[in-house]
VMD Tcl script that draws the C-alpha trace (Angstrom):
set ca {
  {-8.17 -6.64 -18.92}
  {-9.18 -6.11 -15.11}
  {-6.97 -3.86 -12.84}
  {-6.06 -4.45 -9.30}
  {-4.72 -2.20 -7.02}
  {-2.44 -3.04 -3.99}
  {-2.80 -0.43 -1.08}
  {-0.18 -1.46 1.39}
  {0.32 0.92 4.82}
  {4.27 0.95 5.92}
  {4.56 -2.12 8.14}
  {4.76 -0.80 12.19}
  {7.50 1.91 13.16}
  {10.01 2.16 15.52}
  {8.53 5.33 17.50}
  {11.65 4.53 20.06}
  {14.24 5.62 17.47}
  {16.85 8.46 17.11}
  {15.29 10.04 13.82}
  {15.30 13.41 13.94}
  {11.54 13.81 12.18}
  {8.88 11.38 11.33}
  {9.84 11.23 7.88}
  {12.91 9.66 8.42}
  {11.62 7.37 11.24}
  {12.41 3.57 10.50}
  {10.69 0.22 10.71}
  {10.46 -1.14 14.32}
  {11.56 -5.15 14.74}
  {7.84 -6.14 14.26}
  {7.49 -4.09 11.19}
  {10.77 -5.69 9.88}
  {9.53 -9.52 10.29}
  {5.61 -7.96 8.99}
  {6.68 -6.76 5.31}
  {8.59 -9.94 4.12}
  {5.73 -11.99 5.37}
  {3.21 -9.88 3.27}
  {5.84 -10.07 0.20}
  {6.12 -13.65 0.40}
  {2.08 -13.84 1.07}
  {1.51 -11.33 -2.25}
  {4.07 -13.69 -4.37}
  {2.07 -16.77 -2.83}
  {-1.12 -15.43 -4.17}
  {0.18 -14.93 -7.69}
  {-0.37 -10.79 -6.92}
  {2.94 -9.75 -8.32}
  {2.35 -5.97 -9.69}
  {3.47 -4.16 -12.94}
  {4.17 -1.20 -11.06}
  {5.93 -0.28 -7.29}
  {4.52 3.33 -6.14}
  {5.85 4.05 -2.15}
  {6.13 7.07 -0.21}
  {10.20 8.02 0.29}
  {9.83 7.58 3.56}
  {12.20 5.71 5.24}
  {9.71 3.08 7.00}
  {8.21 2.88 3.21}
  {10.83 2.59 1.90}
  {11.94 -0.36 4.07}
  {8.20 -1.29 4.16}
  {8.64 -1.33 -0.36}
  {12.05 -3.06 -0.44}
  {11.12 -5.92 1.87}
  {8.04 -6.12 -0.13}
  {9.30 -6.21 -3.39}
  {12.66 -8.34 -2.64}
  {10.24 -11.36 -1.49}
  {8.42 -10.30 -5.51}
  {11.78 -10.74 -7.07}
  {11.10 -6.94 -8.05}
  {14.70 -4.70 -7.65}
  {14.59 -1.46 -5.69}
  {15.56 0.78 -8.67}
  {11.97 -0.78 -10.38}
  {10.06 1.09 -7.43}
  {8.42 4.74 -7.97}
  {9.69 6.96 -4.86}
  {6.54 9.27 -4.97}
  {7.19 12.29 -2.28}
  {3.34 12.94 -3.20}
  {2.71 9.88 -1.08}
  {3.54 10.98 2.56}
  {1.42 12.94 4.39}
  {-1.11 12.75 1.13}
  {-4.84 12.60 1.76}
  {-7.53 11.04 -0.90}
  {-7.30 13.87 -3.46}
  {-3.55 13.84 -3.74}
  {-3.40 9.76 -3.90}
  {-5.88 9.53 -6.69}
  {-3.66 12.31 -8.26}
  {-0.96 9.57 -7.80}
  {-2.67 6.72 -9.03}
  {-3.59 8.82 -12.02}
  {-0.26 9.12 -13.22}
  {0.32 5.36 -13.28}
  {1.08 3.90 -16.78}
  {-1.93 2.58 -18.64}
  {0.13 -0.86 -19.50}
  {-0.33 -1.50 -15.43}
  {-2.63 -4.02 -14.65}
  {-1.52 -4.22 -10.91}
  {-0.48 -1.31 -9.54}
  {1.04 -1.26 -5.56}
  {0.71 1.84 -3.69}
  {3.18 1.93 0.02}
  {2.08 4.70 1.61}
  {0.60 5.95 5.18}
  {-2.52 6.24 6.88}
  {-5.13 8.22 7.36}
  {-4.30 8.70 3.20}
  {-4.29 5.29 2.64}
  {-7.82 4.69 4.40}
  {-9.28 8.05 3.17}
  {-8.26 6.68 -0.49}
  {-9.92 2.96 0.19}
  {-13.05 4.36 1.48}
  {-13.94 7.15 -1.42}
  {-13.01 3.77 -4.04}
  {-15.23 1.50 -2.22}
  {-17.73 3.69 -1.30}
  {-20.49 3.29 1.09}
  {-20.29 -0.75 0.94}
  {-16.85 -0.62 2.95}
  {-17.26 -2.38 6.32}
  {-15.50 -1.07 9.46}
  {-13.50 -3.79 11.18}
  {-14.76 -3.65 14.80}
  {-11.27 -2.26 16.19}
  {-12.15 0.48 14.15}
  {-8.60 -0.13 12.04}
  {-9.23 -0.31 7.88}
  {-5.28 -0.47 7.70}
  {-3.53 -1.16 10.40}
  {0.65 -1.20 10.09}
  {1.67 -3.42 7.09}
  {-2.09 -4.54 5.97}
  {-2.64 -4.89 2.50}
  {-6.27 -4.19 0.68}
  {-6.98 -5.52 -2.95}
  {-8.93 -3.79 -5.32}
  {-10.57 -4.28 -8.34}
  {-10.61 -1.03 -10.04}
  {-11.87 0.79 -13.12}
  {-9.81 0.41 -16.33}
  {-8.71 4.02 -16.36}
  {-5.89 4.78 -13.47}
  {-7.08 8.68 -13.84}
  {-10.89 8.49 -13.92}
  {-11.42 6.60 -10.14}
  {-14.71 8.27 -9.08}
  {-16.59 7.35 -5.59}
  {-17.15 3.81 -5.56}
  {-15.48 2.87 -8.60}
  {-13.39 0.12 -7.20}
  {-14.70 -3.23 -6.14}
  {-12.73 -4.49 -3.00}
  {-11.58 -7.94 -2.91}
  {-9.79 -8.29 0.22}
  {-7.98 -6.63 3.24}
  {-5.21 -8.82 4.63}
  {-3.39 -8.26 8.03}
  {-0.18 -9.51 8.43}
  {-1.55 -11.24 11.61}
  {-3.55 -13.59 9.40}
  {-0.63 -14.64 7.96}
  {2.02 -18.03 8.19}
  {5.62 -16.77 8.77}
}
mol new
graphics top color blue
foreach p $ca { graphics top sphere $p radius 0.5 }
foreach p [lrange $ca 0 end-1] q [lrange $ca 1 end] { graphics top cylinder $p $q radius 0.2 }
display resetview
């Protein structure tokens, strides 16, 4: 059975607001129109996951709840992974590897530069640049197809499929 992974960055913060530390920063207005447009585009395209893993972070977790409330998923189904935020490559694969077996899809929420650092050691050396120089900007979602074994995800292991910006989509 093939595997897909999900890699979703937090749609775009509100820099502006009172939060007394970047973790607990929240979704600015764009971000909060960006993730139900990217939940209704993933339940559009059929890419409804097994399995919900965000960063606790508060724009994540809006980011993962938005998401998954357009996927008819509830927010108690979702995997709050504090191994998520601030996580580079290593950690994320370390994440990923913990993912049950029975997932086919598997949705990571998380931040960048993890979330990039993570798509470009699965992809490898065939992973294009976009000519802004952004792999994943704020709420864009990249589809994988990936080994069959969540723990064993060498360098170019996955296949990519697609990276979707919320720009691209109707909404």
């Amino acid at each position: 059975m093939p595997r897909e992974l999900l890699i979703l960055r937090h749609a775009k913060s509100d820099w502006d607001s009172v939060a007394t530390s970047d973790f607990d920063r929240p979704l600015a207005k764009r971000g909060k129109s960006d993730a139900p447009k990217v939940g209704a585009w993933l339940y559009r395209e059929g890419l409804v996951p097994d399995l919900v893993v965000s960063s606790p972070a508060e724009r994540a977790k809006q980011t993962a709840s938005k998401v998954c409330k357009c996927l008819d998923i509830k927010k108690k189904q979702i995997v709050w992974d504090v191994d998520i935020y601030e996580a580079e490559a290593p950690k994320l694969l370390s994440v990923l590897g913990r993912c049950s077996p029975e997932a086919a899809t598997v949705l990571l929420i998380g931040h960048n530069p993890g979330l990039e650092q993570l798509l470009m050691h699965l992809v490898g050396e065939d992973l294009e640049i976009p000519d802004d120089g952004k792999l994943l900007p704020t709420a864009t979602v990249a589809r994988l197809e990936m080994p069959d074994d969540w723990s064993a995800l060498p360098c170019g292991s996955a296949q990519l499929i697609s990276i979707t910006r919320p720009r691209s989509l109707k909404g």
